[in-house]
TORMAR-951281 format. One record per residue (C-alpha): residue number from 1; residue in three letters; x, y, z. Coordinates in nm, 2 decimals, padded with zeros to 4 digits. Example, Ala and Ser with C-alpha at 12.3 -4.5 7.8 and 13.67 -1.06 7.14 Angstrom:
TORMAR-951281
(1 ALA (01.23 -00.45 00.78))
(2 SER (01.37 -00.11 00.71))
//
This chain:
TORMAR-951281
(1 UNK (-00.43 01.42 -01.86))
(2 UNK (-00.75 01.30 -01.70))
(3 UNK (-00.69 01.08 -01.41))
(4 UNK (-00.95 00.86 -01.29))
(5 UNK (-00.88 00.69 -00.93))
(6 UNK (-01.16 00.40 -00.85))
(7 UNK (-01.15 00.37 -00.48))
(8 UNK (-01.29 00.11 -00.24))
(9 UNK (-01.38 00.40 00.03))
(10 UNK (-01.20 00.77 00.08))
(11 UNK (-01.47 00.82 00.35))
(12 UNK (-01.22 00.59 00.59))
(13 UNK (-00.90 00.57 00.73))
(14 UNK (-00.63 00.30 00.57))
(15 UNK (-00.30 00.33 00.39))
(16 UNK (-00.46 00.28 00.10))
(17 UNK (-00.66 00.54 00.10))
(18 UNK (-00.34 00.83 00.27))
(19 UNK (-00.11 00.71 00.00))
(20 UNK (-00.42 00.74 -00.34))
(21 UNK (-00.48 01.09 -00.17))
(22 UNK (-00.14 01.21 -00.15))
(23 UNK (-00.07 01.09 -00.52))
(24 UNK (-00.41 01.25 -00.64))
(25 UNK (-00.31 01.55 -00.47))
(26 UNK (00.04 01.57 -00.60))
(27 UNK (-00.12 01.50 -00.95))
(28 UNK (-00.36 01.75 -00.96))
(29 UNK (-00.07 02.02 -00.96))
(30 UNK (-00.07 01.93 -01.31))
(31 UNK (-00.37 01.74 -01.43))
(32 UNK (-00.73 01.66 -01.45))
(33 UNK (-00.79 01.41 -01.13))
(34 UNK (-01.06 01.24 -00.94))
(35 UNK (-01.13 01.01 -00.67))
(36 UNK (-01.44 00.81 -00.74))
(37 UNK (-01.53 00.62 -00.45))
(38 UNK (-01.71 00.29 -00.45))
(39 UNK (-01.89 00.39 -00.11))
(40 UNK (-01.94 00.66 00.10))
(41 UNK (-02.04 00.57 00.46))
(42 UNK (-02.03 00.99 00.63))
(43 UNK (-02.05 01.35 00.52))
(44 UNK (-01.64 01.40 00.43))
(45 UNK (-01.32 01.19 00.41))
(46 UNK (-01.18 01.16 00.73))
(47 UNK (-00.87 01.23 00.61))
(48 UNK (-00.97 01.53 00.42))
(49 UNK (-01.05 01.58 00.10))
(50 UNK (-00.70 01.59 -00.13))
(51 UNK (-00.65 02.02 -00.26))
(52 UNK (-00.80 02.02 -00.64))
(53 UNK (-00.89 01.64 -00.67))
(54 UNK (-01.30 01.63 -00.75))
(55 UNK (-01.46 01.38 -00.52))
(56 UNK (-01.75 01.16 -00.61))
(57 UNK (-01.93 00.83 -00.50))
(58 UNK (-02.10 00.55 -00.65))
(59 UNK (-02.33 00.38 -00.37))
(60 UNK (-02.45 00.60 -00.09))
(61 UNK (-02.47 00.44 00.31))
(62 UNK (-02.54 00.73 00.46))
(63 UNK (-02.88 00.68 00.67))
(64 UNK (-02.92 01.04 00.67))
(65 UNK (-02.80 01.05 00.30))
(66 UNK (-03.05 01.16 00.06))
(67 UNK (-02.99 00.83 -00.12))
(68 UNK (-02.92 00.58 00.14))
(69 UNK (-02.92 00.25 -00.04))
(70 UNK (-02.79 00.04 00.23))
(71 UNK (-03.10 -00.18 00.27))
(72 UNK (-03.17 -00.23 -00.11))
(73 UNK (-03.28 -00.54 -00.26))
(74 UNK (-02.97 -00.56 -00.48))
(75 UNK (-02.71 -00.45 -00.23))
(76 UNK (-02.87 -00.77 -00.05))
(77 UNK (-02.71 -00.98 -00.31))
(78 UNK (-02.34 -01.09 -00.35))
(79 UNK (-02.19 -00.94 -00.67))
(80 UNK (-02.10 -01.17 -00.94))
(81 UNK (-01.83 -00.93 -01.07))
(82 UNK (-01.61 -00.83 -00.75))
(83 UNK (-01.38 -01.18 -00.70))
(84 UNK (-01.48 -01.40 -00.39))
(85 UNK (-01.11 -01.39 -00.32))
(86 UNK (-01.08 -01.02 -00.25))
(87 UNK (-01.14 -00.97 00.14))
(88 UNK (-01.37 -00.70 00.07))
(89 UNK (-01.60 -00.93 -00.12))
(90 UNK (-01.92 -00.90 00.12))
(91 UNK (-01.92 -00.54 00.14))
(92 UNK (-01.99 -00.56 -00.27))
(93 UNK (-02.31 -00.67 -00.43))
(94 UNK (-02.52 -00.66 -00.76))
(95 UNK (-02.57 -00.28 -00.68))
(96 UNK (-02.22 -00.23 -00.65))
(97 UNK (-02.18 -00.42 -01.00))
(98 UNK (-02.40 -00.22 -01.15))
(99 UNK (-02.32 00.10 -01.05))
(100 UNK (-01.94 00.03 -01.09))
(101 UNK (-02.01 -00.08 -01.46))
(102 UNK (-02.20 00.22 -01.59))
(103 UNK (-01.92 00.40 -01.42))
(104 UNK (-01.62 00.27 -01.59))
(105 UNK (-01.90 00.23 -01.95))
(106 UNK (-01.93 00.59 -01.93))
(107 UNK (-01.59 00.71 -01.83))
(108 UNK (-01.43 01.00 -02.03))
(109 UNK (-01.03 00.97 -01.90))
(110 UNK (-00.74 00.94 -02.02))
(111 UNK (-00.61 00.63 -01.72))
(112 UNK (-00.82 00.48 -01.49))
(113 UNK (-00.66 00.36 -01.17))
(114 UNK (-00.77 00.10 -00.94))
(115 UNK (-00.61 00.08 -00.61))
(116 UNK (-00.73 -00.29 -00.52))
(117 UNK (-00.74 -00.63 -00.65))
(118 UNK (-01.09 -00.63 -00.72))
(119 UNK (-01.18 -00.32 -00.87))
(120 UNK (-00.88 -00.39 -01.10))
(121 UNK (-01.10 -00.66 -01.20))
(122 UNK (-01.38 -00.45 -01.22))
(123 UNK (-01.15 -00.22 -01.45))
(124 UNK (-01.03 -00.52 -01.63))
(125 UNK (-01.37 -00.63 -01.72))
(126 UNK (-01.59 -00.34 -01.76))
(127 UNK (-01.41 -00.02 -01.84))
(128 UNK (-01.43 00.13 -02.19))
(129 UNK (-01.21 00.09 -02.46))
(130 UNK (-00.97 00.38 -02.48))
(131 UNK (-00.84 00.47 -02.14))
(132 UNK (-00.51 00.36 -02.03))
(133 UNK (-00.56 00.09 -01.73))
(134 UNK (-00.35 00.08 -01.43))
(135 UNK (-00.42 -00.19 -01.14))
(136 UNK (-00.22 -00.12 -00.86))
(137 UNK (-00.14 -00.34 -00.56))
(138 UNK (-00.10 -00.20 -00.20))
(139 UNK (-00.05 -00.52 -00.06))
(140 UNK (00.17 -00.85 -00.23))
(141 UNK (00.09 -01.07 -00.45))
(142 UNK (00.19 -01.38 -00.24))
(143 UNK (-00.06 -01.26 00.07))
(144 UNK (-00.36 -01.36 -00.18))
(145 UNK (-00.51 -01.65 -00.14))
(146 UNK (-00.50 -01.93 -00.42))
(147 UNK (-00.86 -01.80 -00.55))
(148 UNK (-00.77 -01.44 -00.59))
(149 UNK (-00.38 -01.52 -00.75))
(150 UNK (-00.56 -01.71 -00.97))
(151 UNK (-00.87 -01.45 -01.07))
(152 UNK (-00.58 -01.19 -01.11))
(153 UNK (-00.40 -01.42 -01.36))
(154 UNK (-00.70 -01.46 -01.51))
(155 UNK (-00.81 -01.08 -01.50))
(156 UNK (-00.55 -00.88 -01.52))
(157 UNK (-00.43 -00.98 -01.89))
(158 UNK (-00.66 -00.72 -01.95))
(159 UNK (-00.45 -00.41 -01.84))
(160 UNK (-00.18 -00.24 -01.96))
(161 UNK (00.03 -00.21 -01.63))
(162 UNK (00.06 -00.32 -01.26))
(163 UNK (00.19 -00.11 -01.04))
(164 UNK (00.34 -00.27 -00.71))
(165 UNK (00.50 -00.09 -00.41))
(166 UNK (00.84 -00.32 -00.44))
(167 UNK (01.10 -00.45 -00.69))
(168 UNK (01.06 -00.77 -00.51))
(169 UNK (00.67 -00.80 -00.54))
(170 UNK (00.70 -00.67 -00.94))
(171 UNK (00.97 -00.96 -00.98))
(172 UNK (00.68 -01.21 -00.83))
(173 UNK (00.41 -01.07 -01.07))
(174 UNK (00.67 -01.08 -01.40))
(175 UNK (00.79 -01.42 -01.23))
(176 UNK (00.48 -01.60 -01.13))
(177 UNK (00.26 -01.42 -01.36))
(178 UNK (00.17 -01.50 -01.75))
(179 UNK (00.06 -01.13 -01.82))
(180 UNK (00.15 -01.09 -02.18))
(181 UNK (00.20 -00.72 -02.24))
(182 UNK (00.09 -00.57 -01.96))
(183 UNK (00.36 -00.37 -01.80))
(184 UNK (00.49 -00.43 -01.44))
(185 UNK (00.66 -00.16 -01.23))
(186 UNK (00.76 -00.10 -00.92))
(187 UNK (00.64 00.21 -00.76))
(188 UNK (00.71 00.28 -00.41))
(189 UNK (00.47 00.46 -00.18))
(190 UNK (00.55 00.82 -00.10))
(191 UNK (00.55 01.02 00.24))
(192 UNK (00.53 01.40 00.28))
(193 UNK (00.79 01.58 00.46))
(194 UNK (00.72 01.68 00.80))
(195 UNK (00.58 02.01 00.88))
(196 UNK (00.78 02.01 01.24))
(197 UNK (01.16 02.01 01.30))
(198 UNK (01.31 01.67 01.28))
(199 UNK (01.42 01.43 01.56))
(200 UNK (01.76 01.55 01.77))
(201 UNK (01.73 01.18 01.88))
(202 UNK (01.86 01.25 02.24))
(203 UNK (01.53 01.14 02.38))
(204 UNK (01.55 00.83 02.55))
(205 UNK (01.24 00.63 02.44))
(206 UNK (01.22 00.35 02.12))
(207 UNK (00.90 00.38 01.89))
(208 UNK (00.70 00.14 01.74))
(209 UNK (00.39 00.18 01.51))
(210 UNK (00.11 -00.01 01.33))
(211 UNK (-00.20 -00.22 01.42))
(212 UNK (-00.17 -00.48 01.68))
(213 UNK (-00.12 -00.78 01.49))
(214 UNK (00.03 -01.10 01.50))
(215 UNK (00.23 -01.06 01.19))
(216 UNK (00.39 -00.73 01.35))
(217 UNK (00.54 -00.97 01.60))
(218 UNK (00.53 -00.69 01.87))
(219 UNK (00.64 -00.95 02.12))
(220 UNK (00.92 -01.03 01.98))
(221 UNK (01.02 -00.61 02.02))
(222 UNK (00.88 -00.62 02.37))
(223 UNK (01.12 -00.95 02.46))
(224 UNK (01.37 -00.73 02.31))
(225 UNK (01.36 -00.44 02.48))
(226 UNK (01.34 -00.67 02.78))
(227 UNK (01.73 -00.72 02.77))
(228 UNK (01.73 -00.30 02.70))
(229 UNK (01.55 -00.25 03.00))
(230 UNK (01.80 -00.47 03.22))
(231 UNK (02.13 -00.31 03.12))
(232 UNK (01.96 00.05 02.99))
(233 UNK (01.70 00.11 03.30))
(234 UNK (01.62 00.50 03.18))
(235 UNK (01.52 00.36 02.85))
(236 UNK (01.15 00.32 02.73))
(237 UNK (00.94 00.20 02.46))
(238 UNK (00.60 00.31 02.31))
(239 UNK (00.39 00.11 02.10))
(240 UNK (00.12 00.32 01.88))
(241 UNK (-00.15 00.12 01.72))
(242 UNK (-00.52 -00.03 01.75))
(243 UNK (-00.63 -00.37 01.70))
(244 UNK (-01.02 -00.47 01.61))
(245 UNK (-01.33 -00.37 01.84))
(246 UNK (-01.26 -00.67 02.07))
(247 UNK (-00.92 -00.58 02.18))
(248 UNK (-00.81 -00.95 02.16))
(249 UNK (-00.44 -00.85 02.03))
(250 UNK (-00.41 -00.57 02.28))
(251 UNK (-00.46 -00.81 02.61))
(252 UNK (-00.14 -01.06 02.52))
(253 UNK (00.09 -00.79 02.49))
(254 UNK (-00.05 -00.63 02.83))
(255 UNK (00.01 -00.99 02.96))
(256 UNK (00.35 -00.99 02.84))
(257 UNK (00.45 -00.66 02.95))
(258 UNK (00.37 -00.77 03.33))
(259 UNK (00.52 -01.07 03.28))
(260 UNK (00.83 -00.94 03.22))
(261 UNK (00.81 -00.68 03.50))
(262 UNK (00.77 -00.38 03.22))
(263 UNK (00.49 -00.17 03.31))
(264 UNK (00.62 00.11 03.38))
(265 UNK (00.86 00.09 03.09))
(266 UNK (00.64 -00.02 02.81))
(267 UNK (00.36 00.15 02.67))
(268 UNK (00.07 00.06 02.46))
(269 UNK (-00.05 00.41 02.30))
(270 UNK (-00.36 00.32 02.14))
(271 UNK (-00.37 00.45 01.78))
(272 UNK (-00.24 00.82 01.68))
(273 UNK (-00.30 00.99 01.35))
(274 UNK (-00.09 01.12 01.19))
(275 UNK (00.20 00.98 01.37))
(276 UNK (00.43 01.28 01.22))
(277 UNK (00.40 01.45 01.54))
(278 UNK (00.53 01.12 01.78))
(279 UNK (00.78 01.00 01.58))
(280 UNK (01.01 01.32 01.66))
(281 UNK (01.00 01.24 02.03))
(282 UNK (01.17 00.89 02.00))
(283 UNK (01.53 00.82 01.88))
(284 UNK (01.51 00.50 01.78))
(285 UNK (01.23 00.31 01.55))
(286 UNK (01.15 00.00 01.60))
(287 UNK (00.95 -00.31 01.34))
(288 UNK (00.96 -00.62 01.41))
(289 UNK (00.71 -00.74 01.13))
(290 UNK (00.74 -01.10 01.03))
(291 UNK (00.63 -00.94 00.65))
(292 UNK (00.58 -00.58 00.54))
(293 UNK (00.38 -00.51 00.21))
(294 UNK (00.62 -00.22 00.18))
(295 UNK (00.70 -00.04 00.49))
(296 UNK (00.53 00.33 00.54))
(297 UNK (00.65 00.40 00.94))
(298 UNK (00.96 00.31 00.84))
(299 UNK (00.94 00.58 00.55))
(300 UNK (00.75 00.83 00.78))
(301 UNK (01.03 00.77 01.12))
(302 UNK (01.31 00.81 00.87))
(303 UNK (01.15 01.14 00.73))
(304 UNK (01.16 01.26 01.06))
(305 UNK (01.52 01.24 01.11))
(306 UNK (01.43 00.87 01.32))
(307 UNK (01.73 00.57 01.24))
(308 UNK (01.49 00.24 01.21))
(309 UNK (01.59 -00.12 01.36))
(310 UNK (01.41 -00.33 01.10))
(311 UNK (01.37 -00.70 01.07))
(312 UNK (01.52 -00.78 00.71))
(313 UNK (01.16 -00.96 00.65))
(314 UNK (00.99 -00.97 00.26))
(315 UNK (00.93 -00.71 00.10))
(316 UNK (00.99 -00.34 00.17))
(317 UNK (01.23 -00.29 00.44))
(318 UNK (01.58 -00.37 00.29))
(319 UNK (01.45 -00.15 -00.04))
(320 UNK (01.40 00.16 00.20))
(321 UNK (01.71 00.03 00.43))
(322 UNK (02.08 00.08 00.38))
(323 UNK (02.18 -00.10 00.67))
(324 UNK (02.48 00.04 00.88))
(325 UNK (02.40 00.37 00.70))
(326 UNK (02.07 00.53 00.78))
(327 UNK (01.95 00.19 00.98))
(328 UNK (01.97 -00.12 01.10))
(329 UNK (01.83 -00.49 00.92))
(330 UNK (01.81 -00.76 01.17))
(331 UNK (01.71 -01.15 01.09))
(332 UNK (01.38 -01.24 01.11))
(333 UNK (01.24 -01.34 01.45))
(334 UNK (01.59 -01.34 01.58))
(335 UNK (01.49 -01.15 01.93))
(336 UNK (01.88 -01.16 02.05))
(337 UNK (01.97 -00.99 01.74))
(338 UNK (01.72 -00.71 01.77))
(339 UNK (01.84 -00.60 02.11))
(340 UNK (02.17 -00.64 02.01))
(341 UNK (02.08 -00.36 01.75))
(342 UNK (01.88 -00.17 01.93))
(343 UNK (02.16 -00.16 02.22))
(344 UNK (02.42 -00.05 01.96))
(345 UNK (02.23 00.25 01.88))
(346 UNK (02.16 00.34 02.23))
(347 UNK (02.53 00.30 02.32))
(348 UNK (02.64 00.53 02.03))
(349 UNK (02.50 00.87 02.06))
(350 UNK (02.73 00.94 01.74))
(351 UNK (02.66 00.67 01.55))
(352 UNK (02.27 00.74 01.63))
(353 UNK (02.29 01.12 01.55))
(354 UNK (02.46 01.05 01.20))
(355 UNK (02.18 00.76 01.10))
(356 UNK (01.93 00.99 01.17))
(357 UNK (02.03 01.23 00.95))
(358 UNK (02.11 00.98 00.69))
(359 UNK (01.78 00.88 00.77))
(360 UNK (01.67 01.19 00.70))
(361 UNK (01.84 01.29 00.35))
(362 UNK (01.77 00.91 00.20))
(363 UNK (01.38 00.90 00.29))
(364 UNK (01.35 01.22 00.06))
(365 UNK (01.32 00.99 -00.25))
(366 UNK (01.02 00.95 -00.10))
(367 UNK (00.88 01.29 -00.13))
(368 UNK (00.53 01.32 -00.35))
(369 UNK (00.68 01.50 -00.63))
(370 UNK (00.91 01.25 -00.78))
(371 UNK (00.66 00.94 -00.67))
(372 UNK (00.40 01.09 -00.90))
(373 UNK (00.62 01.19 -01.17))
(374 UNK (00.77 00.82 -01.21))
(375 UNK (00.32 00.74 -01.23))
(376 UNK (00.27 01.04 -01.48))
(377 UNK (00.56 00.90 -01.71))
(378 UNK (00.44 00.56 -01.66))
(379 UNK (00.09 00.71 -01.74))
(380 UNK (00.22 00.92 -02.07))
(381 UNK (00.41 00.60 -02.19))
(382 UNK (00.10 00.40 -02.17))
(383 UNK (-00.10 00.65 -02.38))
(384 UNK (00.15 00.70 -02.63))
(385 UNK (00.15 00.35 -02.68))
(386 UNK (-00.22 00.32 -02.72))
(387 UNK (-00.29 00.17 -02.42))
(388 UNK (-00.64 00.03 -02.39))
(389 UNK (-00.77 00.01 -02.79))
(390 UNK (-00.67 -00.14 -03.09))
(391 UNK (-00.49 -00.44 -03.14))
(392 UNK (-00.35 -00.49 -02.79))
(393 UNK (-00.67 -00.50 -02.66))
(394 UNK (-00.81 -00.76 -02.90))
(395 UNK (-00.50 -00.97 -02.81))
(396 UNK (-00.56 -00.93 -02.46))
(397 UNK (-00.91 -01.04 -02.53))
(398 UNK (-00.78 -01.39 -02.70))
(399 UNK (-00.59 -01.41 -02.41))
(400 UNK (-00.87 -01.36 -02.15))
(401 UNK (-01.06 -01.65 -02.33))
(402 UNK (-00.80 -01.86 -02.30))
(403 UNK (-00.91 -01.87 -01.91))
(404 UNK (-00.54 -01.73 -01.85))
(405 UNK (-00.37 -02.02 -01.85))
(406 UNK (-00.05 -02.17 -02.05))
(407 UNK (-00.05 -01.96 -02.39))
(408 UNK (-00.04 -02.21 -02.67))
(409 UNK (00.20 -02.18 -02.94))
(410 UNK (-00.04 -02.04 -03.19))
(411 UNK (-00.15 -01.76 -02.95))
(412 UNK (00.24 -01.70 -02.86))
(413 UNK (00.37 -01.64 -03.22))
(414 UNK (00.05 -01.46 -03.31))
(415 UNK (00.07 -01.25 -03.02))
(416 UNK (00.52 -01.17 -03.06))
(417 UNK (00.37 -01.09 -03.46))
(418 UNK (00.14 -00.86 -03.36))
(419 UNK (00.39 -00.67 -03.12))
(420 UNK (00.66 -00.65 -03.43))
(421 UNK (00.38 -00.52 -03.63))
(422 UNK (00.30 -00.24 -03.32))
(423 UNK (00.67 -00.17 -03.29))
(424 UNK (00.80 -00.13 -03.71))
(425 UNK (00.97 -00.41 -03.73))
(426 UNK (00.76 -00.61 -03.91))
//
């Protein structure tokens, strides 16, 4: 198969971006695949290019490039096609709609991918008839704001699947969705095994990673390990992650730590990539989001051989955590709770040798190989199928003009004939 991945940027650093290259990667073992990215902003992908994927661009802001296009006229004015709603909205313009439509007009694959909410609507809108169409979302669909929910309602009838990173965001999309015919699955990130040796998890420090953010409720851990540091003194804790430019989340957690008399026990790390190489040194995780889109430290700690103390918060962590077994889930913003976990694994050494290993063994779902099978069977499915032409896609377009609302009755019986008729049993 040709695989076609349409990419906000590969030039950057994100989740996004880590988890598209390590499926491209893992799919080009076997197929045709390329990473076309909407912008390119320096000479190579920070993250390095993935081994046998063909890398291109669409809109050049390179100054030095030898088609820098950042001052343009039509990269002046807001795209029309991109939705409003999609956070990345003023980074796309009429350039950006142009260049992304003769793109996906022209495109000779086999399944086009996009890997945001509004270049699936690009996808949706403007790709050719014939590929298979896969939207996928890296976030949830309840973090969208009313405007986007409703332009992917609207939008996304056009596909022929959505993939999401959780059984519980896929049950909000089949839920609080009318998508008729478009398929829905849940298809969890992946996380490559570690090139070092695993955790022996006798070191006496906790990790925590991810940007510095409210909704990683980081002081909630750091009132946590509080209690730790009063009853386990030769315990300590290390938080890895950035915020923005300003610093403005950094400074209340530095405020909090000297409130609480923890400097020399708490440690904000600043940012570390990849993190494969600290997570080894702790023997305890630590996340103490209020929400989780899916969870990949908890994936990349347990890959390491690193038992995780997880708030039991929407959506990922109890789908990655069997807790008492390779883990710990603790209530939502219940700070007592947390230490009382954390505590309970510090207190153990058994119990915290054998979760680790758990740890170890049950995070190997997550390896690349079968995460990219279960998209190339998805993939082959589709295509068999006819995804993308033929009567699907002229029901899809009825659908689309009916502003993706309520489906009458008219539209519903045509569209259950129509699917008889597709299947041989009519």
């Amino acid at each position: 198969m040709h695989i076609s991945f349409l990419l906000h940027n590969a030039y950057g650093i994100g989740g996004t971006i880590r988890t598209t290259f390590t499926l491209a990667g893992t799919l080009a073992e076997q197929h045709d695949v390329e990473i076309v990215s909407v912008f390119r902003h320096r000479d190579d992908p920070k993250l390095g290019a993935p081994a046998g994927v063909r890398m291109s661009h669409l809109v050049d802001l390179r100054k030095s490039g030898p088609e820098y296009e950042g001052s343009s006229a039509e990269h002046a004015r807001p795209a029309s096609v991109f939705p409003r709603g999609d956070t990345r909205h003023r980074q796309y313009s009429r350039l950006t709609d142009s260049r992304i439509a003769a793109h996906l007009g022209g495109l000779e694959a086999d399944v086009v991918v996009g890997t945001r909410p509004g270049l699936n609507v690009h996808i949706s809108r403007q790709a050719r008839r014939g590929p298979v169409r896969v939207g996928q979302e890296h976030l949830t669909l309840e973090s969208h704001g009313y405007r986007l929910r409703r332009e992917i309602s609207h939008r996304y009838a056009q596909l022929d699947a959505v993939t999401t990173v959780t059984e519980a965001d896929a049950r909000d999309y089949r839920t609080g969705l009318r998508l008729p015919g478009v398929r829905i699955e849940a298809i969890p990130n992946s996380v490559p095994e570690p090139a070092g040796p695993p955790a022996d998890c006798d070191a006496k420090w906790i990790v925590a990673a991810g940007r510095l953010h409210r909704v990683k409720r980081y002081d909630v851990l750091i009132r946590a390990f509080a209690e730790i540091a009063a009853a386990r003194p030769e315990w300590r804790l290390r938080i890895y992650g950035a915020g923005d430019a300003s610093g403005n989340e950094q400074q209340p957690l530095r405020t909090l730590v000297d409130e609480l008399g923890l400097r020399e026990r708490v440690f904000l790390m600043g940012s570390a990539d990849p993190m494969e190489e600290e997570w080894p040194k702790s023997s305890i995780a630590a996340v103490t989001s209020e929400r989780e889109s899916f969870g990949m430290t908890i994936v990349e700690a347990m890959r390491c051989g690193v038992p995780v103390v997880a708030t039991d918060c929407p959506h990922g962590p109890a789908e990655i955590i069997a807790d008492g077994t390779d883990g710990r889930l603790v209530p939502l913003g219940d700070t007592g709770a947390f230490a009382k976990a954390l505590l309970g694994l510090i207190d153990d050494d058994g119990l915290r040798h054998r979760m680790g290993k758990a740890a170890r063994a049950s995070a190997a779902r997550f390896d690349p190989a079968p995460i990219a099978e279960r998209h190339e069977r998805l993939f082959a499915e589709l295509a068999a199928q006819g995804g993308g032409a033929g009567s699907r896609s002229l029901l899809r377009s009825a659908y689309h003009r009916s502003r993706g609302t309520v489906l009458d009755g008219a539209y519903a019986l045509r569209y259950k004939a129509a699917g008889a008729i597709r299947r041989g049993r009519a």
